[in-house]
C-alpha positions as CSV (number, residue, x, y, z in Angstrom):
1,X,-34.3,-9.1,-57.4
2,X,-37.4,-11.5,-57.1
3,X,-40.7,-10.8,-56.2
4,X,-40.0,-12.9,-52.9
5,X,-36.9,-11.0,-52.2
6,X,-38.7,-7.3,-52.5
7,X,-41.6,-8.7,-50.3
8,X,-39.5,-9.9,-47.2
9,X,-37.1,-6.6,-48.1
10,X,-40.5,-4.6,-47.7
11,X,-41.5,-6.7,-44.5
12,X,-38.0,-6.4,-42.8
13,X,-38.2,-2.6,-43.5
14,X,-41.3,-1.8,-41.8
15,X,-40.4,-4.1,-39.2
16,X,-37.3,-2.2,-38.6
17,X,-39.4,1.3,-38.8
18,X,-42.0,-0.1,-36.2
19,X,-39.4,-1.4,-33.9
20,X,-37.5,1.5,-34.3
21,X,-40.3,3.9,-33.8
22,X,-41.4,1.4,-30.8
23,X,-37.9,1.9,-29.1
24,X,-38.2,6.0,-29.6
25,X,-41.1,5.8,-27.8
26,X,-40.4,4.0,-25.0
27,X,-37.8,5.7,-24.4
28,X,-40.0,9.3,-24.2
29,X,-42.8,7.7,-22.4
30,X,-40.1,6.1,-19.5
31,X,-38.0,9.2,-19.5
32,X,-41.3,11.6,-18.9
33,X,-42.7,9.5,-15.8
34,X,-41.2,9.1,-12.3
35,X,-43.3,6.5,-11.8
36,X,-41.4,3.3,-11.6
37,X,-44.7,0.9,-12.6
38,X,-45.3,3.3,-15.9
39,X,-41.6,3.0,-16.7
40,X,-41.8,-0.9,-16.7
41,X,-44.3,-0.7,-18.6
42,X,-42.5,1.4,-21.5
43,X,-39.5,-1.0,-20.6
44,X,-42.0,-3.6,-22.0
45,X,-42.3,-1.6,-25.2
46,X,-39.0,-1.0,-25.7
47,X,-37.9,-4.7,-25.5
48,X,-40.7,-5.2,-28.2
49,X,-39.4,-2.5,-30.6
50,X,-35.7,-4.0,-30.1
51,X,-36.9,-7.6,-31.1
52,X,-38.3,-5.7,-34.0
53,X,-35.4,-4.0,-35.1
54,X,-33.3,-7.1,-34.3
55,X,-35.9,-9.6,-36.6
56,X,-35.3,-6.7,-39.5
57,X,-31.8,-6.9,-39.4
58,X,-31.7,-10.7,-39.6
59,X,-34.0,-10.3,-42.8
60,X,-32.0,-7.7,-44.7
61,X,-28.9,-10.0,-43.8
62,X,-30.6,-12.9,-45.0
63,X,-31.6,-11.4,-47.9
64,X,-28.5,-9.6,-48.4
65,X,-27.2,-13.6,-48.1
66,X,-29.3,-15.4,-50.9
67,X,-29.0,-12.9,-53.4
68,X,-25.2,-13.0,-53.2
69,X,-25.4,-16.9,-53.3
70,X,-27.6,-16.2,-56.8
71,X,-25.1,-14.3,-58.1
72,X,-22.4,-16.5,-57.0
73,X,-23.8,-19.5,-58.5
74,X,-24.7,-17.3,-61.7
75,X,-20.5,-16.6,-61.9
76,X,-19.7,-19.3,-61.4
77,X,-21.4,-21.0,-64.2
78,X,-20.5,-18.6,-66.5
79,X,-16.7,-19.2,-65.3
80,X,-16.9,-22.4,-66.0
81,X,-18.5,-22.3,-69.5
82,X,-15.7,-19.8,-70.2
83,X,-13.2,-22.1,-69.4
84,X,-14.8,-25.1,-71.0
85,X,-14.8,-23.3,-74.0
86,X,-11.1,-21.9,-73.7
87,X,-10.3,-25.7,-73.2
88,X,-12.0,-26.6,-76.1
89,X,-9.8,-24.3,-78.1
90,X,-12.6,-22.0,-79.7
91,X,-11.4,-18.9,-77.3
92,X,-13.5,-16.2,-75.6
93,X,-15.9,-14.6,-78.0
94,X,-15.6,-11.1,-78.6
95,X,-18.1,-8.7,-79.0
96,X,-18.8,-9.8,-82.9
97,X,-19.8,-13.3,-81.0
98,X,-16.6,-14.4,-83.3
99,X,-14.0,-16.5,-81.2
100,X,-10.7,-14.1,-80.5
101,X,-8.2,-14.9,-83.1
102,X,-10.7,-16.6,-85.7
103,X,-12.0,-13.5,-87.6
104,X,-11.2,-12.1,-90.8
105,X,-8.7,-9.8,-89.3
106,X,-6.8,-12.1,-87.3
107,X,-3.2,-12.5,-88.6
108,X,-2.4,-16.6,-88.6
109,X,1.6,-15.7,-88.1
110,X,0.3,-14.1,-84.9
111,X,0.1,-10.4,-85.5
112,X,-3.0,-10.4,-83.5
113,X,-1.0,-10.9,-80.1
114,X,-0.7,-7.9,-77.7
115,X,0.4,-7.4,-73.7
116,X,2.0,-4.5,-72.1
117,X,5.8,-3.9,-71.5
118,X,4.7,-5.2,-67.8
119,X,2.8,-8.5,-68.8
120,X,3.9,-11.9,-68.1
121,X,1.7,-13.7,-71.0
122,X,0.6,-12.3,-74.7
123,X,-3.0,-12.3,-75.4
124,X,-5.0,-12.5,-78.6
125,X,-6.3,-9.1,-79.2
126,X,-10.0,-9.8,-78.1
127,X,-9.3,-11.7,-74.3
128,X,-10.8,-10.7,-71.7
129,X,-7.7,-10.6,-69.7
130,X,-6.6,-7.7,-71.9
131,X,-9.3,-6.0,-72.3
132,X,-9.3,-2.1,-71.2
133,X,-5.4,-2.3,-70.7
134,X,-2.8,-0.5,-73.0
135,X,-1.6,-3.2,-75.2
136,X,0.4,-3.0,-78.3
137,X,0.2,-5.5,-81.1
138,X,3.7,-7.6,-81.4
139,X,3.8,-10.9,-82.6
140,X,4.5,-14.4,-81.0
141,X,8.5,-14.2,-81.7
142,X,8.6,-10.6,-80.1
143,X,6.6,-11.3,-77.6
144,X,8.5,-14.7,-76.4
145,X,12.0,-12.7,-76.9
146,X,10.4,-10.5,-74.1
147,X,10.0,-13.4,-71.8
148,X,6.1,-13.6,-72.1
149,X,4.6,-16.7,-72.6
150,X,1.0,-17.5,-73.6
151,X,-1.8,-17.0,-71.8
152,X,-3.8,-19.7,-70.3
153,X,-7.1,-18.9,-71.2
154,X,-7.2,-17.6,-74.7
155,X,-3.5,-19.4,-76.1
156,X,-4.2,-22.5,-73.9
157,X,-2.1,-25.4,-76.0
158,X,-0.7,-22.9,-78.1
159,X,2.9,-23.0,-75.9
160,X,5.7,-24.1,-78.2
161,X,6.9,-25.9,-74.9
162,X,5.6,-27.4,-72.0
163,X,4.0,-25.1,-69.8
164,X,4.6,-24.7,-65.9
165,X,1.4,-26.0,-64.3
166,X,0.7,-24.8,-60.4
C-alpha cells in the first residue's frame, strides 16, 4: 500500500465517520423537535452527513479499484515472464533458483516426471502446476501409456507428437 493510498484511505474514513456521525445527529435533533422549521434544518444536516458517507464510499471503492489494477498489472508481468521463459525452454525455477528438470538430481530418461492417477499431463517434479498435489514419480513411457501427455508450461516442445493446440 502507498503512502498516497493510506492518506486518501485515512481521508475517506473520517469522512465516512463525520458523515455518519452527521446523519446520527440529525436524525436525534429532527426526531426531538415538533417544530417543522428546526426539523428542516436537521434535514439540512443530514443531507450533509449522507454526501459524506456517500464521497467515503466512492474513495474506499476507488481505492479498493487502483490497488487491484497494481496488482493486476504486477501478475500479469510475472505471467508473462513465466511463460517467456517456459517458451524459451529453461522451465520454471524451483526453489534452488535451478530450472525444473536441470539439477543434479534430475533423471535425463525422465524419472523426474510425476502427475496423479487423475492428471491429464505429466510434470517435471518442480512445476508449479504440481506443486502441493499428491504426485508419484513415473517416467515418460508410464506416463504416456496412461494417456497423459506433457504439460504445456514446463514440457512445452517436449511432445513426441504434435500437440493439440486450442
Amino acid at each position: 500500500m502507498t503512502a498516497e493510498t493510506r492518506l486518501v484511505s485515512r481521508l475517506a474514513l473520517l469522512v465516512g465517520v463525520a458523515g455518519g456521525l452527521a446523519v446520527l445527529a440529525a436524525w436525534a435533533g429532527s426526531s426531538s423537535t415538533p417544530v417543522v422549521g428546526r426539523q428542516a434544518a436537521w434535514g439540512a444536516v443530514g443531507v450533509a452527513g449522507t454526501f459524506g458517507v456517500t464521497a467515503a464510499s466512492f474513495l474506499w471503492v476507488a481505492t479498493g479499484r487502483q490497488a487491484v489494477a497494481r496488482r493486476t498489472a504486477e501478475l500479469r508481468g510475472l505471467i508473462l515472464a513465466g511463460v517467456a521463459q517456459a517458451r524459451s525452454g529453461a522451465g520454471p525455477a524451483d526453489h534452488t533458483g535451478e530450472a525444473a528438470g536441470s539439477g543434479a538430481g534430475a533423471d535425463p530418461a525422465g524419472a523426474d516426471l510425476v502427475a496423479t492417477a487423475t492428471m491429464v499431463h505429466y510434470h517435471r517434479a518442480g512445476c508449479r502446476l504440481a506443486a502441493g498435489k499428491p504426485v508419484e514419480p513415473a517416467g515418460r513411457a508410464d506416463h504416456e501409456q496412461a494417456g497423459r501427455t506433457p504439460c504445456g508450461v514446463c514440457l512445452e516442445g517436449t511432445s513426441p507428437g504434435p500437440r493439440d493446440e486450442p
